[in-house]
TORPA-945591 format. One record per residue (C-alpha): x, y, z. Coordinates in steps of 0.25 Angstrom, whole numbers, padded with zeros to 4 digits, always signed. Each point is the difference from the previous one (the first is absolute). Example, Ala and Ser with C-alpha at 12.3 -4.5 7.8 and 13.67 -1.06 7.14 Angstrom:
<lumdos>
+0049-0018+0031
+0006+0014-0002
</lumdos>
This chain:
<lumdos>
-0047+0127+0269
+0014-0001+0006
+0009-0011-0001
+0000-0003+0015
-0015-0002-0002
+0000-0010-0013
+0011-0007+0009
-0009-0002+0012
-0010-0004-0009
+0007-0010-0009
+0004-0006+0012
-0013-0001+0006
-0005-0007-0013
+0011-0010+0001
-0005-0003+0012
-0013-0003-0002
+0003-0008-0012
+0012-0008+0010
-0013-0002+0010
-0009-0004-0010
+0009-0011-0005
+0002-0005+0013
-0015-0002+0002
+0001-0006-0011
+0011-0009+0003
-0007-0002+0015
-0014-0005-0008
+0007-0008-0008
+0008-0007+0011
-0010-0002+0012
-0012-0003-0009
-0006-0012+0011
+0000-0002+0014
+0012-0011+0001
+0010+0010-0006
-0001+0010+0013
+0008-0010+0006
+0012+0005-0008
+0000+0014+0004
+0011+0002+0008
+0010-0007-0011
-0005+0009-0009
+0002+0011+0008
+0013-0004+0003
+0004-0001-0014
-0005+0013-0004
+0008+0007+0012
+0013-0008-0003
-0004+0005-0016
-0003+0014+0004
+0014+0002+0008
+0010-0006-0011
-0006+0011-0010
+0001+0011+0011
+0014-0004+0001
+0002+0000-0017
-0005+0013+0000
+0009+0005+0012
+0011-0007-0007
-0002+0007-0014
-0003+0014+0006
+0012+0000+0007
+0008-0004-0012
-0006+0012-0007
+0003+0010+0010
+0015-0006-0002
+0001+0003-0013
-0007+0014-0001
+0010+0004+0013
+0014-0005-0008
-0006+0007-0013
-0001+0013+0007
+0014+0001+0005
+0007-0003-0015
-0010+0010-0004
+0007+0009+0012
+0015-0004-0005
-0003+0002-0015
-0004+0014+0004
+0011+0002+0007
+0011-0005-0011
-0009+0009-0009
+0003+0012+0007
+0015-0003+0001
+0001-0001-0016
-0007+0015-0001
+0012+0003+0008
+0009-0005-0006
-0005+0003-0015
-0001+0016+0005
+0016+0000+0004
+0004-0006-0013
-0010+0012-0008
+0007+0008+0009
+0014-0003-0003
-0003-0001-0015
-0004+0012-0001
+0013+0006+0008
+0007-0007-0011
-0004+0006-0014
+0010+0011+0001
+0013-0011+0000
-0008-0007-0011
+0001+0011-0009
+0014+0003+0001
+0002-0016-0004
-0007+0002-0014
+0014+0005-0007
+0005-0013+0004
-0014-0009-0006
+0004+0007-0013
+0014-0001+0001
-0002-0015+0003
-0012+0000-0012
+0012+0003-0011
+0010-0009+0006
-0009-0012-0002
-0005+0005-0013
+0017+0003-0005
+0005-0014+0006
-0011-0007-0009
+0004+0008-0010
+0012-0003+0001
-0002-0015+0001
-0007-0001-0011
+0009+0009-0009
+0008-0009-0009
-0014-0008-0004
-0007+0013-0002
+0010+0006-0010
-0003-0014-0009
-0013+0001+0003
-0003+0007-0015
+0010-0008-0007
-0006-0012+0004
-0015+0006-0003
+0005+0003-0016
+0006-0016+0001
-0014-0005+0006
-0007+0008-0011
+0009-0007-0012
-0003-0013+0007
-0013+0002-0001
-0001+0005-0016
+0009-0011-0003
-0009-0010+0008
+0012-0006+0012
-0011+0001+0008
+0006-0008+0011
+0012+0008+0002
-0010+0012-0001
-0007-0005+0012
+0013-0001+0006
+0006+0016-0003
-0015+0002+0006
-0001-0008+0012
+0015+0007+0004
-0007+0014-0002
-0013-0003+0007
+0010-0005+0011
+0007+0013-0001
-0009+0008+0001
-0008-0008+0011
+0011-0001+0009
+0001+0017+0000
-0013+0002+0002
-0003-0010+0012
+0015+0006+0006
-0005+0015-0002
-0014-0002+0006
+0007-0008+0013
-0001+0010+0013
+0008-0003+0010
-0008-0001+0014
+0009+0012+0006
-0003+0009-0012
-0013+0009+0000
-0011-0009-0008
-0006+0014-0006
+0011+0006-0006
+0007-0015-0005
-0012-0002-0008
-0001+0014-0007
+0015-0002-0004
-0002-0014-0003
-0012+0004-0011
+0010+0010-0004
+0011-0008-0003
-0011-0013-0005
-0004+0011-0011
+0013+0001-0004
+0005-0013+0000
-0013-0005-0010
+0002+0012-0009
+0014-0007-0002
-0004-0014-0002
-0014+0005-0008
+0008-0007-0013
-0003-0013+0009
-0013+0000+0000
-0001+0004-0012
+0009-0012-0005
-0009-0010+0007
-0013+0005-0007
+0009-0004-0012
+0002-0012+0002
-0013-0003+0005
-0003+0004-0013
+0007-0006-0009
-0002-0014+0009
-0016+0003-0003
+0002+0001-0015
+0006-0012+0000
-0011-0006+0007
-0010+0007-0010
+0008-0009-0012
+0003-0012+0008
-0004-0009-0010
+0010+0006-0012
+0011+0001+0012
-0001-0013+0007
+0001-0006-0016
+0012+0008-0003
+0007+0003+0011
-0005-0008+0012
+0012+0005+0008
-0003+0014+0001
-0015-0003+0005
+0005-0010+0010
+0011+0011+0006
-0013+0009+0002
-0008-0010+0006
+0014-0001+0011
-0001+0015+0000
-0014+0001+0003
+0001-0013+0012
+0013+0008+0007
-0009+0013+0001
-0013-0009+0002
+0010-0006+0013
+0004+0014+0005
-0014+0005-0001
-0004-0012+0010
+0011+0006+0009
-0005+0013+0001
-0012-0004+0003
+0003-0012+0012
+0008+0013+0005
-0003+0005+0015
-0014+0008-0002
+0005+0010+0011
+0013+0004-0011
-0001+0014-0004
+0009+0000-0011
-0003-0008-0012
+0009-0001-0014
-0005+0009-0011
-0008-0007-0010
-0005-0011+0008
-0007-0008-0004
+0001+0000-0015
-0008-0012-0002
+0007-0004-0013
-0006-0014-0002
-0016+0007+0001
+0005+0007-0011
+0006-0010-0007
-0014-0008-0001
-0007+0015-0003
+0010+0001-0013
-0001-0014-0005
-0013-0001+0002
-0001+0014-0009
+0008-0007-0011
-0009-0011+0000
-0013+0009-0001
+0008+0006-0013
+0005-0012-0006
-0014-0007+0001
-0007+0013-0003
+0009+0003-0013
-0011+0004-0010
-0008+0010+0000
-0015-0004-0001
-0010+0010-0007
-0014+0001+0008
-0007+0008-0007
-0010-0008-0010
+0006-0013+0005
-0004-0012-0008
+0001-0015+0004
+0009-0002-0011
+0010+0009+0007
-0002-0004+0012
+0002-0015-0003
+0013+0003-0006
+0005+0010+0012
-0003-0012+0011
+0007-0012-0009
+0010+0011+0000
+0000+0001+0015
-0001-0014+0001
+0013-0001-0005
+0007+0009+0008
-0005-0006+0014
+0004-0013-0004
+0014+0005-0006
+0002+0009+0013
-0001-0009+0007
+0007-0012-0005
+0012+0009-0001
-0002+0004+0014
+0002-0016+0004
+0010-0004-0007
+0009+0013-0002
-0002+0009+0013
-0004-0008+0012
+0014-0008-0001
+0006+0015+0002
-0008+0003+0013
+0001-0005+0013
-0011-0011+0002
-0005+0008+0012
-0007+0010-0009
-0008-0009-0006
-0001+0008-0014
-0007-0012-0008
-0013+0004+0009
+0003+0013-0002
+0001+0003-0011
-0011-0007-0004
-0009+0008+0010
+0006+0014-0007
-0005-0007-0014
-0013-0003+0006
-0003+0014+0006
+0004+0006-0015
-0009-0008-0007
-0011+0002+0010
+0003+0015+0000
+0002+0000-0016
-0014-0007-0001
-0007+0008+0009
+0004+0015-0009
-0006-0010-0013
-0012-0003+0010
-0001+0014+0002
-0003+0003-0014
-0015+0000-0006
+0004-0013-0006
-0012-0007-0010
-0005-0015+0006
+0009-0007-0010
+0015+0008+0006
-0006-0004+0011
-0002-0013-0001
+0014-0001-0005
+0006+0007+0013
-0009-0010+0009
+0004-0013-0007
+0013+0004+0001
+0001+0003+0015
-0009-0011+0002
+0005-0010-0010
+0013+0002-0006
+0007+0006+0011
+0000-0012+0012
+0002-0012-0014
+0011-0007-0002
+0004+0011-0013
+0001+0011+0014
+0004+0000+0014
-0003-0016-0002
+0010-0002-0009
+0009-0013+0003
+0011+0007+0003
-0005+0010+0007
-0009-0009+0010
+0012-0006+0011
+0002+0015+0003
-0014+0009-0001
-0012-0005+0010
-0012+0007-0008
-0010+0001+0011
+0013+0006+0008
+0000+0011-0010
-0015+0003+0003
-0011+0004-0009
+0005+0009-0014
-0012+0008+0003
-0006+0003+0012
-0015-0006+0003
-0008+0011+0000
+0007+0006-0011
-0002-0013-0007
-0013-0002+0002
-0003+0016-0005
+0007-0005-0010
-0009-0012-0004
-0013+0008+0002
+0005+0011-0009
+0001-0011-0011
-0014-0005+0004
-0006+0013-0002
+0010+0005-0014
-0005-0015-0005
-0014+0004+0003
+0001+0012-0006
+0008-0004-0013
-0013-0013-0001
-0011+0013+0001
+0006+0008-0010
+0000-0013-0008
-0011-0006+0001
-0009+0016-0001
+0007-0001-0013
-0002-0013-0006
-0016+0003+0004
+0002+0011-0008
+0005-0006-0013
-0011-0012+0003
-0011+0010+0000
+0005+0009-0014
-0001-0017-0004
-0014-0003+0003
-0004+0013-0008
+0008-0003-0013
-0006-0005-0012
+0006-0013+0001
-0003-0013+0005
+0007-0005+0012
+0010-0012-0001
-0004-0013+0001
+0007-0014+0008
+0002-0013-0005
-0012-0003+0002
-0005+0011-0007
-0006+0007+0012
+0001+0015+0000
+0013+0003+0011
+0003+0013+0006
+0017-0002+0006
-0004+0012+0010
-0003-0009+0011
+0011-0010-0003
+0011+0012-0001
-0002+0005+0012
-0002-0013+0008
+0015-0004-0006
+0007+0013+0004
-0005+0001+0014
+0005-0016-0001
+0013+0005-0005
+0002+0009+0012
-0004-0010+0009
+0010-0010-0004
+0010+0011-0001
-0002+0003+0015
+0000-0013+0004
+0014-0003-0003
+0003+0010+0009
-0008-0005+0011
-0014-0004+0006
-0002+0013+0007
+0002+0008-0013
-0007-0010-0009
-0011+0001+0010
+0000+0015-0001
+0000+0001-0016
-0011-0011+0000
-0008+0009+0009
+0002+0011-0008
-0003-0007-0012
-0014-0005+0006
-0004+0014+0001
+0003+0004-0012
-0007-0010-0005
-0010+0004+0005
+0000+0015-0006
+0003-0006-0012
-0015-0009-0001
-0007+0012+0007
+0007+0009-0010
-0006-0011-0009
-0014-0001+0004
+0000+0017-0001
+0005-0001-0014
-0012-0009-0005
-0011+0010+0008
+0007+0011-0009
-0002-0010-0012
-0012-0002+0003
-0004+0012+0001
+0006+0002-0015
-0008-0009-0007
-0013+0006+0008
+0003+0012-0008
+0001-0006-0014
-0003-0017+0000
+0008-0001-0013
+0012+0005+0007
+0011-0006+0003
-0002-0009-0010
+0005-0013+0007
-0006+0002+0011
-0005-0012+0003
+0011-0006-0003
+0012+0007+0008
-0010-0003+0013
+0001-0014-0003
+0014+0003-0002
-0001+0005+0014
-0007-0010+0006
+0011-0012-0005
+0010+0011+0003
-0006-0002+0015
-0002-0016-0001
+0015-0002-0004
+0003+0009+0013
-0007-0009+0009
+0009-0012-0003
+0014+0008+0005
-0006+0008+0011
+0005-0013+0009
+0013+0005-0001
+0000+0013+0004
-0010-0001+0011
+0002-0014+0006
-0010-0006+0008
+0008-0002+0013
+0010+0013+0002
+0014-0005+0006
+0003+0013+0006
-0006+0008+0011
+0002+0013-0010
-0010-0007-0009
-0008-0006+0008
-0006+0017+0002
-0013+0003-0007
+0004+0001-0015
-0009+0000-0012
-0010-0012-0004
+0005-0001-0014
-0009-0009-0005
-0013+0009+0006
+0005+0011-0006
+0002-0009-0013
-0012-0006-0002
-0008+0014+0003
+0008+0006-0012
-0005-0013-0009
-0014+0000+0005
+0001+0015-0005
+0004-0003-0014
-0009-0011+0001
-0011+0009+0004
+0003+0010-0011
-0002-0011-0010
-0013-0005+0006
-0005+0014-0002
+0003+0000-0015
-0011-0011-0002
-0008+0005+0011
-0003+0013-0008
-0003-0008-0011
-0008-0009+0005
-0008+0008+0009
-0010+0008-0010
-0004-0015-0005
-0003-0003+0015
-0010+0011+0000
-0009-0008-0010
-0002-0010+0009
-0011-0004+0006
-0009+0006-0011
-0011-0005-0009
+0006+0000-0012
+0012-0007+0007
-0011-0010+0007
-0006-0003-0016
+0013+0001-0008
+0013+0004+0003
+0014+0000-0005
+0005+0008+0012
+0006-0012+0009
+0006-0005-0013
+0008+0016-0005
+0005-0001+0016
+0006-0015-0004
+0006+0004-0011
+0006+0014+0006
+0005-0011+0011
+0006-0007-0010
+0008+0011-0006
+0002+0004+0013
+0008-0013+0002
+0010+0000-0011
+0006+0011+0007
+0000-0007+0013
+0006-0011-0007
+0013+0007-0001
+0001+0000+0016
+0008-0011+0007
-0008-0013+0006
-0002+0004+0014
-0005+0015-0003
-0007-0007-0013
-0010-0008+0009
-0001+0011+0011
-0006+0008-0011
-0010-0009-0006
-0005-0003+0015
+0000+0017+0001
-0007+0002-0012
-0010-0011+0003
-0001+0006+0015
-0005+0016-0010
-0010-0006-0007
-0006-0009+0009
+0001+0014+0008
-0006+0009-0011
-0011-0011-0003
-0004-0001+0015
-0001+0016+0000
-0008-0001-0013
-0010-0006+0004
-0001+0007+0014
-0001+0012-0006
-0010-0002-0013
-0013+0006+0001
-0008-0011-0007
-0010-0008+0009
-0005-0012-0005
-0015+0002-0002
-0003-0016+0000
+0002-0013+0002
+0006-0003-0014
+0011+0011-0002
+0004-0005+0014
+0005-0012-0009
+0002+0004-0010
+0011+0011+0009
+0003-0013+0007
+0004-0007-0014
+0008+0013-0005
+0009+0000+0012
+0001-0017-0001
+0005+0004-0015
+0010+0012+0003
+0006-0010+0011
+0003-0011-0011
+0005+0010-0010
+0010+0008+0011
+0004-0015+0005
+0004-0003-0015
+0007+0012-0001
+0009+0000+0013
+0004-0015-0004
+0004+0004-0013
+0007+0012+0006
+0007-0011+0008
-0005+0002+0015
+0002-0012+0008
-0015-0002+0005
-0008+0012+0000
-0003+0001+0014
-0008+0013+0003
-0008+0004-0012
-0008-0012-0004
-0001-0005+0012
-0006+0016+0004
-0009+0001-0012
-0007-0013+0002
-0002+0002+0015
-0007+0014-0004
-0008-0008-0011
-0007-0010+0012
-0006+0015+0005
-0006+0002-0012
-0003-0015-0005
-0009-0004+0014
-0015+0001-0003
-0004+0000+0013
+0003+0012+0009
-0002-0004+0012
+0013-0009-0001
+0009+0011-0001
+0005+0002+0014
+0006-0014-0003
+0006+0003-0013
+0005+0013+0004
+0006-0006+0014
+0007-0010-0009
+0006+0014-0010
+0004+0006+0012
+0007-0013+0006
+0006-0001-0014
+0005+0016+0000
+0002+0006+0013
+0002+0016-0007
-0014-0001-0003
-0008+0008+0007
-0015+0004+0004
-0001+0012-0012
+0007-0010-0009
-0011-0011+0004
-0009+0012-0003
+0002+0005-0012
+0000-0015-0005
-0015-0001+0006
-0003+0012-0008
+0004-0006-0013
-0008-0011+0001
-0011+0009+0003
-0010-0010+0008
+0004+0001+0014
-0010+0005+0010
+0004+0008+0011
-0001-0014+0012
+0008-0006-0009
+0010+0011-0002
+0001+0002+0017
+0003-0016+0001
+0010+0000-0011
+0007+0012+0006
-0001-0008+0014
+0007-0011-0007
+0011+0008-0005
+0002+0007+0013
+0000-0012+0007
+0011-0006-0009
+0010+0013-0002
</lumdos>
């Protein structure tokens, strides 16, 4: 589609929308009868509307067509002052090129005029320039002997020299030829600086000698304070001429040779070099570094920032201008040294307790009062202005290397303190006893104070290390009871082979056991209750879970002593020789007995927990006894008379477990007599009531139990079996 076609048609479609909102308009207006009345106003008012925009737009179009008219006709001048400068910039090529030949005959006279400006400088110049090696050998002697200001003097006249012939040689006169100027020029400029090379020369020494000056600032400002305050002048003039150069126009070609010499930057680069040496005097050895040495190097250090820095209040600054601020400066040089210094020690495969020593000196030591806090360094040195000694990433690298090398150093420890406990419990010697004459193994407790001691050690050096150390003491604390708890399955396992062997076996469990007891009481302050620190607060081990599964080990190993002892006695009941006569009950009471002379030796606590576990076996192995006897009662009367036996073994295994000293014997009376009611009741119809009452009693008791008690009485009918099953079903 053309563009003469999208025209008609965008203006058709304005057309219809300008017709549909004046129907609009229309509808809107003469919406009742009444308002035809007003028509002809309306109409009036849209002809009067319609003839002022005609006019607008006639107006608007005839201002375009104005402008469009006067910018054609520039357009028509601009071209035509084009074409006269083509003219003319063609007659001047022309012309040019008519003109090479004079040129050429001219350049004997450029050369001619080259050398007369180079002879009349030379010849201005002359008497200077023939003094000009004297007074480099005069400046030199200066210098050695240490006139430094009349040396800067002999050395300002030179450079000035030397400047002014340079800047007069590379001059070019507008009339001369640019091209060949410059080449002469250079030629002349090379000359001139091969001359005046001893200049240059003579500045670098003196820069020199100003800089060594500034490297022993401290021994020269005590001795001779004169001499470093005429450097500090020397250094401030050239500082000042420096500044000139630089304000200079930026269009200048020529610049002075040497510029900028930037004396003062170097100035702070060499003291600050002197103060890395002084501070940094002895040598330190980091191979096999001990703390020892370590402590003795950092006192040392100590000494000398301190030192340094007083000397540099009271001594240098009066000998500086005020503008350089060299209190603060210097104490940021010391502080970057020691940073750096500490950062090589750090670098080092350093053990925990160097290291420690390095942290609680960055961290301690080096912001107090016997540091950069001294009293008199405090009016001049803003610590937090200096910034941090080590960065904190590198700080806290630091702080988890010593977590891990803490952790590291406790393992290796604590594998070999098992180690030396274990060959113990084997040894043909009884374990030590307290005051109180219970057996005590120190394992537990030796441990549980040196993870205490690294604790408090971290702590002085803050929360956030203290907090790390204890979390890393948690877990090895944790290692150190499983590692427990797999050294008494591998003594078990000993004595299985050969019960007479280790000899005290028995007793070094109980050792074991109060080991574990006296360990409870101090667990409290390793792994408070309510962590402070969002570091703690992560998942860490439950010490006293893991603690009490490495006593209910060794208590279980003990229990299993008596348990194969008593066990074949167990056997023997129920049986008929046990239900006519029977000392059986009687050798498990005394085996009980003997069995509690051992458990005598074990703290309180743990004491009454194994009386209450021994009671728990054999009520246990009673229980299981009778369940699994094959003797069935063939009447009425050994029903009693088994009822009576069991009545009789209650009271003598109650006697026994309140000589023992259990505080109430909860389970295995109580058991042995609920049992007996089974066997006691006449009338078998009333068992579903007696066993719904056994089952109430003793929830673990189930239908095959309930079972094989039936059997034993030997009188239950298959009816009332099915109801007594019922009732135990119902119940669990």
């Amino acid at each position: 589609m053309s563009a003469e076609d999208g025209g008609v048609l965008a203006l058709e479609k304005a057309e219809s929308l300008a017709r549909g909102a004046a129907l609009k308009w229309a509808s809107g207006i003469f919406c009742r009868p009444d308002q035809l009345a007003h028509l002809g106003h309306y109409r009036r008012r849209e002809t009067q509307r319609n003839n002022s925009i005609q006019s607008r737009l006639k107006s608007v179009l005839q201002s375009y067509l104005e402008g469009v008219e006067h910018g054609l006709s520039q357009l028509r001048m601009a071209y035509t002052e084009v074409r006269h400068v083509q003219q003319a910039l063609s007659k001047a090529q022309d012309i040019w090129r008519t003109g090479e030949g004079p040129r050429s005959r001219l350049q004997p006279i450029h050369q001619l005029v080259m050398e007369h400006v180079q002879l009349s400088v030379v010849i201005q110049s002359l008497p200077y320039i023939y003094t000009v090696p004297t007074l480099i050998d005069q400046t030199r002697d200066l210098i050695d002997h240490h006139h430094l200001l009349k040396a800067h003097v002999n050395l300002r006249d030179l450079e000035n020299l030397r400047d002014d012939v340079l800047y007069r040689l590379q001059r070019v006169s507008p009339f001369v030829d640019s091209s060949h100027c410059v080449q002469h020029s250079a030629e002349a400029a090379d000359l001139v600086q091969q001359f005046f090379a001893g200049v240059q020369d003579l500045s670098e020494e003196l820069g020199r000698t100003l800089f060594s000056l500034a490297s022993s600032a401290l021994s020269v400002a005590s001795s001779d304070p004169a001499v470093l305050v005429s450097a500090i002048r020397i250094i401030e003039r050239e500082e000042f001429l420096d500044a000139e150069e630089t304000r200079g126009p930026p269009q200048q070609l020529w610049k002075p040779m040497g510029r900028p010499k930037r004396w003062r930057e170097q100035f702070f680069q060499a003291l600050e070099k002197g103060v890395c040496e002084r501070l940094m005097g002895s040598e330190l050895m980091c191979d096999n570094l001990n703390a020892k040495d370590l402590a003795i190097h950092l006192k040392e250090l100590q000494d000398r920032v301190v030192a340094e820095l007083q000397s540099v209040f009271s001594v240098l600054a009066p000998c500086v201008p005020p503008h350089y601020d060299l209190c603060r400066a210097v104490a940021l040089m010391c502080h970057h040294a020691t940073s750096h210094h500490l950062h090589d020690i750090l670098s080092q495969d350093l053990p925990h307790s160097t290291m420690y020593c390095v942290l609680h000196w960055i961290m301690i030591i080096y912001p107090s009062e016997d540091m950069m806090g001294h009293p008199d360094l405090s009016s001049e040195i803003d610590i937090p202005g200096l910034g941090p000694l080590m960065p904190p990433e590198m700080m806290e690298e630091q702080l988890n290397r010593y977590t891990r090398s803490v952790r590291a150093c406790l393992s290796q420890w604590i594998h070999k303190a098992l180690e030396v406990e274990y060959s113990d419990w084997l040894r043909d010697q009884e374990p030590d006893t307290d005051q109180d004459g219970c057996y005590m193994s120190s394992l537990q407790q030796m441990v549980m104070q040196m993870l205490l001691e690294n604790v408090q050690l971290a702590s002085s050096l803050g929360e956030s290390l203290e907090n790390r150390v204890r979390n890393a003491s948690l877990y090895e604390m944790e290692n150190c009871l499983v590692w427990l708890r797999e050294a008494l399955v591998r003594y078990g396992i000993e004595h299985m082979k050969d019960r007479t062997y280790p000899t005290y076996y028995m007793h070094y469990l109980l050792a074991v056991v109060n080991g574990c007891s006296a360990l409870s009481s101090s667990i409290s302050y390793l792994q408070p209750e309510e962590p402070s620190s969002p570091l703690f607060r992560k998942a860490v081990p439950c010490l006293p879970t893991s603690l009490n599964k490495a006593q209910k080990k060794a208590s279980h190993l003990l229990l299993d002593e008596l348990q194969t002892e008593i066990q074949p006695l167990f056997r023997e009941i129920p049986s008929r020789p046990w239900l006519a006569s029977s000392d059986t009950v009687r050798v498990i009471c005394e085996k009980m007995e003997n069995f509690n002379q051992y458990l005598s030796k074990a703290r309180a606590p743990v004491f009454q927990y194994l009386l209450a576990q021994t009671e728990r076996m054999i009520a246990i192995e009673y229980a299981k006894a009778l369940m699994h006897s094959k003797l069935v009662c063939r009447s009425c009367g050994e029903r009693q008379q088994l009822a009576e036996r069991m009545s009789m073994d209650a009271e003598q295994l109650g006697s026994s477990l309140h000589r023992m000293g259990l505080e109430g014997a909860t389970v295995c009376v109580p058991l042995i007599l609920s049992l007996q009611k089974l066997f006691a009741l006449k009338d078998a119809a009333l068992l579903s009531l007696e066993v719904s009452e056994l089952v109430t009693a003793y929830p673990d008791i189930s239908d095959e139990h309930v079972l094989a008690l039936l059997e034993l009485r030997g009188d239950v009918c298959l009816c009332v079996y099915v109801c007594v099953c019922v009732c135990v079903c119902v119940y669990i």
